[in-house]
C-alpha positions in Angstrom: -54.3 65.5 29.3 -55.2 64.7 25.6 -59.1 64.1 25.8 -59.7 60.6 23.5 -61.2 62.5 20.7 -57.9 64.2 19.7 -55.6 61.6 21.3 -57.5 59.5 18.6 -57.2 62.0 15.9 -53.5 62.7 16.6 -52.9 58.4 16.6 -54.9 58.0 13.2 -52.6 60.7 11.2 -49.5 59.1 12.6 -50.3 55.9 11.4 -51.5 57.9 7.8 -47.6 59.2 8.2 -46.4 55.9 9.0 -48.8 54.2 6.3 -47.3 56.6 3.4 -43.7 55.7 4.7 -43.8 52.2 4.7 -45.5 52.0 1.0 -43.3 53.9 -0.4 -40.6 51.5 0.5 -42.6 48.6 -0.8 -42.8 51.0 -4.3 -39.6 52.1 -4.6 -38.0 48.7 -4.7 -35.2 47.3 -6.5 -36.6 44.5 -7.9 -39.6 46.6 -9.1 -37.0 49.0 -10.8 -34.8 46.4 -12.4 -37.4 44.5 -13.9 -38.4 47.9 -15.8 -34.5 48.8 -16.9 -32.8 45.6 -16.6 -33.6 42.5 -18.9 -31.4 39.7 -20.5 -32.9 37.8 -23.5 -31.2 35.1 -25.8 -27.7 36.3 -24.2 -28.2 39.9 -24.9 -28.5 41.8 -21.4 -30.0 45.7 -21.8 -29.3 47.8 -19.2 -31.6 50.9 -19.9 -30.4 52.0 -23.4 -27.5 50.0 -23.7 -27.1 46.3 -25.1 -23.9 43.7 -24.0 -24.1 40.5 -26.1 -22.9 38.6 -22.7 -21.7 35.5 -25.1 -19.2 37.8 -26.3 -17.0 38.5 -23.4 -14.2 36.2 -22.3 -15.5 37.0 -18.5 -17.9 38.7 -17.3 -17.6 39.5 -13.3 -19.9 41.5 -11.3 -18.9 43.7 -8.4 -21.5 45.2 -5.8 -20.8 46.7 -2.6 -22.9 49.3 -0.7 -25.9 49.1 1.6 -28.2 47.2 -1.1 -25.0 44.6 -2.4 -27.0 41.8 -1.9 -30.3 43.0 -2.8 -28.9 43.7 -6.8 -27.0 40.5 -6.8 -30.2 38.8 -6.4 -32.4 41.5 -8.6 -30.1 41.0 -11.0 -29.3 37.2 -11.0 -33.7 37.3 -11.5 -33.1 38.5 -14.6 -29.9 37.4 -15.7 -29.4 33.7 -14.6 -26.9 32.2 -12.1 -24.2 32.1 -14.7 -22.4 35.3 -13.2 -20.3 35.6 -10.7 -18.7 38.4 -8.8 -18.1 39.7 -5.2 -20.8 41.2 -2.7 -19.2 43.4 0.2 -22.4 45.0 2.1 -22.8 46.1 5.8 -25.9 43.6 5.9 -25.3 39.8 6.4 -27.8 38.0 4.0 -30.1 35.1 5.1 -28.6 33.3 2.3 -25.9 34.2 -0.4 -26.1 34.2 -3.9 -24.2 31.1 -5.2 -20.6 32.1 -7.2 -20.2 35.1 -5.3 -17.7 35.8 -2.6 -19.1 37.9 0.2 -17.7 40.4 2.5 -19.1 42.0 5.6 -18.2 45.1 5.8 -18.4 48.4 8.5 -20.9 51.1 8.2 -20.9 53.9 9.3 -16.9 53.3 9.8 -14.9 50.7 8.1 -13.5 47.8 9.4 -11.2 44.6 8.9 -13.7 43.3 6.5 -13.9 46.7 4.4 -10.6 46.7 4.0 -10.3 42.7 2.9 -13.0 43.6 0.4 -10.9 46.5 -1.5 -8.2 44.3 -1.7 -10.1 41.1 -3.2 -12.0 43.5 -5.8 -8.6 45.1 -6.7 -7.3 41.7 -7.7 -10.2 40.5 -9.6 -10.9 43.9 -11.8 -6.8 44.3 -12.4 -6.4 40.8 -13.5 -9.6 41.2 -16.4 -8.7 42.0 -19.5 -10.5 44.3 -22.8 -12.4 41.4 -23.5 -14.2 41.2 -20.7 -17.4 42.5 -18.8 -17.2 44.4 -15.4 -20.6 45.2 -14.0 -20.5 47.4 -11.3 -23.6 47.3 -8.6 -23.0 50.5 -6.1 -25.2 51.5 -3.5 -24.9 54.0 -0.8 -22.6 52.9 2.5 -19.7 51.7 -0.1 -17.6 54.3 1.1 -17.3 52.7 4.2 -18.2 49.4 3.7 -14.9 49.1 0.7 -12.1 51.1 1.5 -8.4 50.7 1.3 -6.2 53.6 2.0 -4.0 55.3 -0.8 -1.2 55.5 2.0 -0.2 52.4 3.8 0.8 54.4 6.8 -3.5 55.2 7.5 -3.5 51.3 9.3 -7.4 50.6 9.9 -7.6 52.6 13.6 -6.6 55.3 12.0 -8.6 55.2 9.1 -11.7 54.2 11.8 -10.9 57.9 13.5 -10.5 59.7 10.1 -14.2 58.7 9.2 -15.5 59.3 12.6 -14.2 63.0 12.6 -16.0 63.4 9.2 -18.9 61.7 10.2 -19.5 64.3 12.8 -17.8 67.1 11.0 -21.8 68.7 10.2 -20.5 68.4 7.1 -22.7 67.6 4.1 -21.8 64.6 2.6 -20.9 65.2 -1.3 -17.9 67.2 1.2 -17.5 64.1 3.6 -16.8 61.9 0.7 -14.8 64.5 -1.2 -12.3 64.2 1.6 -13.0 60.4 1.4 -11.6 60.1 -2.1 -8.7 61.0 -2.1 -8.0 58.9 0.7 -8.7 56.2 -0.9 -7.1 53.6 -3.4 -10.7 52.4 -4.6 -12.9 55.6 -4.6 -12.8 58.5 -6.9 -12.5 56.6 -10.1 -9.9 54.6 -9.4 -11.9 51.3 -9.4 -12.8 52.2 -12.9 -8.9 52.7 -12.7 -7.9 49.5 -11.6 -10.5 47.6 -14.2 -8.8 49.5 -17.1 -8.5 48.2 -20.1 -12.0 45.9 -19.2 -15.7 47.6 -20.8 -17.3 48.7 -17.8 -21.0 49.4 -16.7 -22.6 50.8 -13.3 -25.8 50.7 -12.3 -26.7 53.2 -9.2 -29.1 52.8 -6.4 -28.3 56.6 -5.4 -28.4 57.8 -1.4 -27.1 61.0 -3.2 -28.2 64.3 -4.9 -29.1 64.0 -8.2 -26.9 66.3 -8.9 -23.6 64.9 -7.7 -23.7 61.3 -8.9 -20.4 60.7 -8.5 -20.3 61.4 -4.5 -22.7 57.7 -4.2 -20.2 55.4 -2.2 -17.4 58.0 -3.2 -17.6 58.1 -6.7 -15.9 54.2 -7.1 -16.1 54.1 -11.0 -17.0 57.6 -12.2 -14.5 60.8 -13.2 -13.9 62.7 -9.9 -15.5 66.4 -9.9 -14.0 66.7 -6.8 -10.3 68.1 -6.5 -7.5 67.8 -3.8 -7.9 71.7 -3.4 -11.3 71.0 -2.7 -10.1 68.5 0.7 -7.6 71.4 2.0 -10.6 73.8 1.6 -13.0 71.4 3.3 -10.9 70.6 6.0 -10.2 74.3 7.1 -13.9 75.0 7.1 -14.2 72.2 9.4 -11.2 72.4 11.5 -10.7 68.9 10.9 -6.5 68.4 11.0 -6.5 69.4 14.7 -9.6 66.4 15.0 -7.5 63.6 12.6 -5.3 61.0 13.9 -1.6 61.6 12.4 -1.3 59.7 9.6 -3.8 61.1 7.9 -3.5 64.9 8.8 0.3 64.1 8.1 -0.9 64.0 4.6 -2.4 67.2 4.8 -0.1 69.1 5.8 2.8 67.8 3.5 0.1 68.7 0.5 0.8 65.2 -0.5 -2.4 64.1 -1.4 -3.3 62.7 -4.6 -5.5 64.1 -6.9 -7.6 61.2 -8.8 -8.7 60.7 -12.2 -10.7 63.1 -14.1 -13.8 62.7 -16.9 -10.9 63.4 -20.0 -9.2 60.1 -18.6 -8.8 57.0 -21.2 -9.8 55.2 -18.6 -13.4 55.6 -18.4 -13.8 55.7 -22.2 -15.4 51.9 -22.3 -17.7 53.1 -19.1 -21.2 53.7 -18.5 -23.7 54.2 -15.5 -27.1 54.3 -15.1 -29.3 55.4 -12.0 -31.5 52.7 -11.9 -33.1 54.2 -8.4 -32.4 57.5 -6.7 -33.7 59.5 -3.6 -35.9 61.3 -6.8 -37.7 58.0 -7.1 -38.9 57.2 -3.8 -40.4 61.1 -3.7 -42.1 60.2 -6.4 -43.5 57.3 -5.0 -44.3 59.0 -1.8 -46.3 61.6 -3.5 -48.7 59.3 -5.4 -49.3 57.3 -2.0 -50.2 60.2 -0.2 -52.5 61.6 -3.1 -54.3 58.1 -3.3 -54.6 58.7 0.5 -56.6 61.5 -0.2 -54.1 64.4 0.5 -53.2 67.5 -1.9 -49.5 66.9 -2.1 -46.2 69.4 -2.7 -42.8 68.6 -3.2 -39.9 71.1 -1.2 -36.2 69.6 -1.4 -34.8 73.1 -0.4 -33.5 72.2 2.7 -31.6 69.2 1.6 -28.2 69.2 3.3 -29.1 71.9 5.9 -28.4 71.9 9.4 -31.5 70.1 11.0 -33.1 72.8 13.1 -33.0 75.4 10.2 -34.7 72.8 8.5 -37.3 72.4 10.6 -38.3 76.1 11.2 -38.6 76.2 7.0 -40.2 72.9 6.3 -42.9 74.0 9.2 -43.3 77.6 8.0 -44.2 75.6 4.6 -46.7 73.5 6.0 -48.5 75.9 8.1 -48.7 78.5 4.7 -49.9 75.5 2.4 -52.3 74.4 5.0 -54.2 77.5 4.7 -54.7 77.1 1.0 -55.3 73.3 1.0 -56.3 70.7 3.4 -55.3 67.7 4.0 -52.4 69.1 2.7 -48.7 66.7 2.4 -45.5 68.2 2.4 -42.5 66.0 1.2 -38.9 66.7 0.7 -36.3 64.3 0.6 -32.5 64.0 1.2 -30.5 64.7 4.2 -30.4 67.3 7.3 -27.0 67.5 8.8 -26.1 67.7 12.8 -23.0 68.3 14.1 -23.1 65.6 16.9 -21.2 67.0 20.7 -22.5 64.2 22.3 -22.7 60.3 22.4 -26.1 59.7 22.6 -28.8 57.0 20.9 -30.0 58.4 17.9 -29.4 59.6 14.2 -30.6 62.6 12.0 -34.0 61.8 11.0 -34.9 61.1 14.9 -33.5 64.9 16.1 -34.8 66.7 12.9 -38.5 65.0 14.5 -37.7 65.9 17.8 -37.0 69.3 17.2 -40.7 69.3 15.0 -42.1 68.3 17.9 -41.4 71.2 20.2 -42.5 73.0 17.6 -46.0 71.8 16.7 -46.9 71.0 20.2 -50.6 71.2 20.4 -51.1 71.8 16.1 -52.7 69.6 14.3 -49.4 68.4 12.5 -47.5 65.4 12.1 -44.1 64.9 10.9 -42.5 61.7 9.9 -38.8 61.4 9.1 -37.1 58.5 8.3 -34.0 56.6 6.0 -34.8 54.2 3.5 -32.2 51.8 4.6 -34.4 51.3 7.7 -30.9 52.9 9.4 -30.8 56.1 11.3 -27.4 56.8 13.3 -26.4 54.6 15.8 -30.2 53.2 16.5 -31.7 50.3 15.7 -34.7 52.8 13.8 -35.1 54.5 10.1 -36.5 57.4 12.2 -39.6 58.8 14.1 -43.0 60.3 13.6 -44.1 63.4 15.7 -47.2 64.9 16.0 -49.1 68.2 18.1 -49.3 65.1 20.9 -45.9 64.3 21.3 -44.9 66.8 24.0 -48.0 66.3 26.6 -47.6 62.6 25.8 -43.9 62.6 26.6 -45.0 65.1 30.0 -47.5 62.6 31.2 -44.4 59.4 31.3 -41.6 61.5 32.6 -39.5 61.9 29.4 -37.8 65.1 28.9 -37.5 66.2 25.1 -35.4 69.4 25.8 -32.8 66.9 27.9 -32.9 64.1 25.0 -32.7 66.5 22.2 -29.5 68.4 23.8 -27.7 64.8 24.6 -28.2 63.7 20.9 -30.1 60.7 23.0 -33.9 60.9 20.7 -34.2 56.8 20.2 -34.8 56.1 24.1 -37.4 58.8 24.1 -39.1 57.6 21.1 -39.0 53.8 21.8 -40.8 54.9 25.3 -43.7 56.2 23.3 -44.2 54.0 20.7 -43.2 56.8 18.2 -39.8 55.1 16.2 -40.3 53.7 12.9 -38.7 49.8 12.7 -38.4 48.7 9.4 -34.9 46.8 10.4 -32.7 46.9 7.6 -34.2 47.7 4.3 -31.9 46.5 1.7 -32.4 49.2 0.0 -30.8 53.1 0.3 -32.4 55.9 -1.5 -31.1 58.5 1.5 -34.1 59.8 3.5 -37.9 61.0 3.5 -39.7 63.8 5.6 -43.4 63.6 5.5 -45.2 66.1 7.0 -49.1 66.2 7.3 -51.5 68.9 7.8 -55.1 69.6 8.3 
């Protein structure tokens, strides 16, 4: 039994953990972000370093789809007007829609009918715009699910349902899951940017990617494809993921008749441009100078970004425990994603077993560990994530819940929700892929 001085000591740095969290989402916003890259004055709209004399377009039409559609409608009607128009498709239904806009509601984490309605209606409307006009292109991460049309009509949507759920689970990191994805697809890889050809074209990213791969946010819809179709026959070996697809899609496989898509030395993207307006880069950022102002000597580690979620932990812990002996209170923040390779159908996502496994781990330490999306999304629970601390296990003792058992079913959210120890943002609008915080002292 925790006697009330630590129990009050352990309660006080997981509401520091939660405190740093939360702030960082009010920071890292994108209205903040597009009132500092995106302005429109007198007609002329600048979008970081370029200028569009709007008046000079026959049409300008703005498409966003992804996890934060609405959310750059509306930053960017703010600064634009309510002259444009365009089409929203988002996994989010909106207390209210942005007028001239045509909304879709579409699946996450799988597609469904209303994914599939959205491809279509954005096909027609970019195919149909000529060079004169302006395409603006608002992508967020979830797009890959949440706009999706097959590049073979034989994939119907159960199929394509089952395809995304094998990758999903694969363990696979996802610049590979949406590798695969793309050249799947009649709308990702490019070949939006594709269909809008001959139009002048700009993108503007809210990233749930690495830096590094750009192009894998929502599947790459408007930017050259550094992926290639040897690339999907070598991901799907490593996986074994032909004997896990339905058979329309591993039909396609095996006949080597998928499609490769278009590349960066293609005409097509030759009147394109995209800008990052907000990236998993930014909200780390923001994290560290919360956590300073909060009085803690803060270092950065995005090492473990895309490894499997209990490797992670053991390194992100040894980190801690060797920074805390040089500096205290020390914060330790690394961003992007952990991978787990789900066997089981419990409640639950990545960020709440990468904190359930911490919490075995630092049981009795005086540690905490918060990790949670920005979406306000983790898996298939109604939580961004959890926060842990050297509490959690004799907490979890003293009401009966069993971490070992909950951590082997994949089933972490019912054992967090029973001890207070989720984080509920409820959807965030925003999707700059996750945060781990982890405190020491």
């Amino acid at each position: 039994m925790l006697d009330p001085a630590a129990d009050a000591r352990f309660r006080e740095m997981r509401e520091t953990a939660r405190s740093i969290f939360l702030r960082t989402l009010e920071h890292a916003s994108i209205f903040n972000r597009f009132q500092q890259h995106v302005n429109c004055e007198r007609g002329i709209l600048r979008v970081c370093e370029d200028l569009y004399d709007l008046q000079s377009y026959s049409r300008v039409l703005v498409i966003s789809l992804g996890k934060a559609g609405h959310t750059m409608v509306e930053a960017l009607t703010a600064q634009v007007g309510t002259s444009i128009e365009g089409i929203v498709a988002s996994s989010l239904q909106p207390v209210s829609q942005v007028a001239g806009f045509r909304y879709f509601h579409g699946g996450h984490p799988t597609p469904n009918a209303e994914s599939m309605q959205a491809a279509t209606a954005i096909l027609r409307a970019v195919e149909s715009q000529p060079a004169s006009a302006l395409v603006i292109f608002l992508i967020s991460g979830g797009g890959s699910s949440i706009v999706e049309k097959p590049i073979d009509d034989e994939i119907l949507l159960d199929d394509l349902i089952a395809t995304y759920r094998v990758l999903v689970h694969s363990g696979a990191p996802i610049a590979e899951i949406n590798t695969v994805r793309k050249h799947l697809s009649a709308v990702k890889g490019g070949r939006l940017a594709q269909a809008a050809f001959p139009a002048q074209q700009v993108s503007l990213l809210v990233s749930d990617v690495p830096d590094t791969t750009p192009d894998a946010l929502a599947s790459g819809p408007t930017m050259p494809d550094s992926t290639s179709v040897e690339d999907c026959y070598r991901i799907s070996e490593k996986y074994e993921l032909l004997k896990q697809f339905p058979h329309s899609t591993r039909e396609l496989f095996e006949r080597h008749a998928i499609e490769e898509t278009p590349k960066s030395d293609d005409p097509v993207f030759h009147k394109s441009r995209w800008w990052t307006i907000l990236s998993n880069q930014s909200a780390i950022e923001e994290a560290s100078t919360v956590a300073e102002r909060a009085g803690f000597i803060v270092h950065i580690d995005n090492s473990c970004d895309d490894w499997d979620y209990e490797k992670a932990a053991e390194y992100l812990l040894t980190k801690v425990r060797e920074l805390r002996k040089q500096f205290s209170p020390v914060c330790l923040i690394t961003g992007g994603e952990v991978t787990v390779k789900v066997t089981n159908g419990g409640v639950g996502g990545r960020n709440q077993q990468f904190a359930l496994v911490c919490a075995d781990k630092i049981a009795g330490e005086n540690i905490t560990v918060l990790s949670a999306g920005t979406d306000g999304v983790d898996g298939n629970s109604t939580a961004a994530g959890a926060v842990v601390d050297g509490s959690t296990i004799e907490r979890a003792r003293s009401t009966g819940l069993d971490a070992t058992a909950a951590l082997g079913k994949f089933d972490a959210y019912p054992f967090f929700s029973a001890l207070g120890d989720t984080i509920e943002t409820g959807p965030t609008g925003n999707n700059l892929r996750d945060l781990r915080i982890l405190l020491a002292f």
